[in-house]
N, C-alpha and C positions, 0 to 999 in steps of 0.2 A: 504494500500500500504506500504510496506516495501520498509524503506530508505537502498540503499546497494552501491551509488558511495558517498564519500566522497566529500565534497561542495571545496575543495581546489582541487583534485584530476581532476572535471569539469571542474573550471578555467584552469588547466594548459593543458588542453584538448583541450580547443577553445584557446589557446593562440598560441599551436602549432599549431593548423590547421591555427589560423590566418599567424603565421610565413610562413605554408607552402604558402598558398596565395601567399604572398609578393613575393616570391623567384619563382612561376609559373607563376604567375600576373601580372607586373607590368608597363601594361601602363596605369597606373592610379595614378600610384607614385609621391607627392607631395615632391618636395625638398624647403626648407625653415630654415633660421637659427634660426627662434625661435620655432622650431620642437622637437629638445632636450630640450629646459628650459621649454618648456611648458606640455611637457611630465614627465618631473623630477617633476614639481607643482604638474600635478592630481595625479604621484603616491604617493608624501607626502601625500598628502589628501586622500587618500584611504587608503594607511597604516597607516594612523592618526585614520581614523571610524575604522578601523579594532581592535587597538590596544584600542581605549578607550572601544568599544563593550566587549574585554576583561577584561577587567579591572573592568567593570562594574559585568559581571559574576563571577570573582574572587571575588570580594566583597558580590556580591549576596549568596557566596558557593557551588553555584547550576553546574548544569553540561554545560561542555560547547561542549558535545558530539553530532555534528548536525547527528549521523543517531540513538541516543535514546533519540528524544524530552520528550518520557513517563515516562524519570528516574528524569526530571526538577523536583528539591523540593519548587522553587516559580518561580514568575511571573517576569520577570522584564522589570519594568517602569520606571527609575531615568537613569539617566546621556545622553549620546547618543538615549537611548530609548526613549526618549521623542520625537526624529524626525523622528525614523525609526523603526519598530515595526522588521527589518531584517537588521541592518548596517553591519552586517558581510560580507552580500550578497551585499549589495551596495559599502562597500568596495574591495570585490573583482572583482565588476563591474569598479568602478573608477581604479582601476590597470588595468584592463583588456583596458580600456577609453586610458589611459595613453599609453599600448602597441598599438594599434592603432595609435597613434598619434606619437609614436614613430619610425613606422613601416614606416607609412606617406603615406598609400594605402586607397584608399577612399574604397574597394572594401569589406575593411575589416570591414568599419563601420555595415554590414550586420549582422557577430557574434554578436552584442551588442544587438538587442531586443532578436536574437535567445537566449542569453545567460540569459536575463529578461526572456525569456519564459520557457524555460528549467526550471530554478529555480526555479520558480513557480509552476508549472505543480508538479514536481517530488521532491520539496525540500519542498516549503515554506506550502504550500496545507498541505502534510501529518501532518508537526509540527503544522500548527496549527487546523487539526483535536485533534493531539493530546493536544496543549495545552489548546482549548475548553471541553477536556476531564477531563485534573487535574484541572483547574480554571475557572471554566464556566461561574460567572458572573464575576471574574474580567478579562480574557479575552473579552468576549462580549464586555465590556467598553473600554478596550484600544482598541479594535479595531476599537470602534466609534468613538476614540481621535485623534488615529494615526495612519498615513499611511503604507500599505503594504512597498514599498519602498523608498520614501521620498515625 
């Protein structure tokens, strides 16, 4: 299977349609004053996985191009990877969490496994065919360490 939608491209995909929701939707709209600070939290936290995920690939050398998993020149295991074999994707799940709760539409909470499933299906599947492909026994091992996504 050929990767051919960008994984940030996705998120902003289901964020609109979640928006559109909200704006066709919304007798199921929660109003609450801690709706904004708690929405400002998970996005910290999501752009926190997001950025250390980086960081850790910057230091690795390696590519951080999610549609050619097969150009990766190593594995990585250290930093963030140690909790999430895909913090990119869980980070932009937790963004994604945060637009939800921002948004304050229960109706919305429905994108969020859709958006785990999607991922998976068409993002995380392919990579790590391929990267069963360049590190075969040291992927097989982190895979039995750590979880797909947290």
């Amino acid at each position: 299977m050929k990767l051919r939608i960008p994984p940030p491209l996705v998120a902003l995909t289901f964020a609109l349609a979640m928006w559109g929701v909200s704006v066709t939707i919304n007798v199921t709209s929660i109003k609450s004053g801690l709706l904004i600070p708690l929405s400002l939290l998970v996005l910290v936290l999501g752009l926190s996985v997001n950025i250390l995920a980086v960081i850790t690939f910057r230091r690795g050398n390696t590519t951080i191009n999610p549609l050619k998993p097969d150009t990766a020149s190593q594995l990585m295991r250290s930093g963030i990877y140690r909790l999430s074999r895909n913090p990119m994707y869980l980070g932009m799940l937790l963004i994604l969490c945060a637009w939800t709760i921002w948004l304050g539409n229960f109706v919305n909470l429905v994108a969020l496994p859709l958006f785990v499933w999607y991922m998976t299906k068409f993002q995380i599947i392919p990579e790590e065919i391929a990267l069963t492909e360049l590190f075969p026994d040291d992927y097989n091992s982190f895979k039995a360490e750590v979880r797909r996504w947290i």
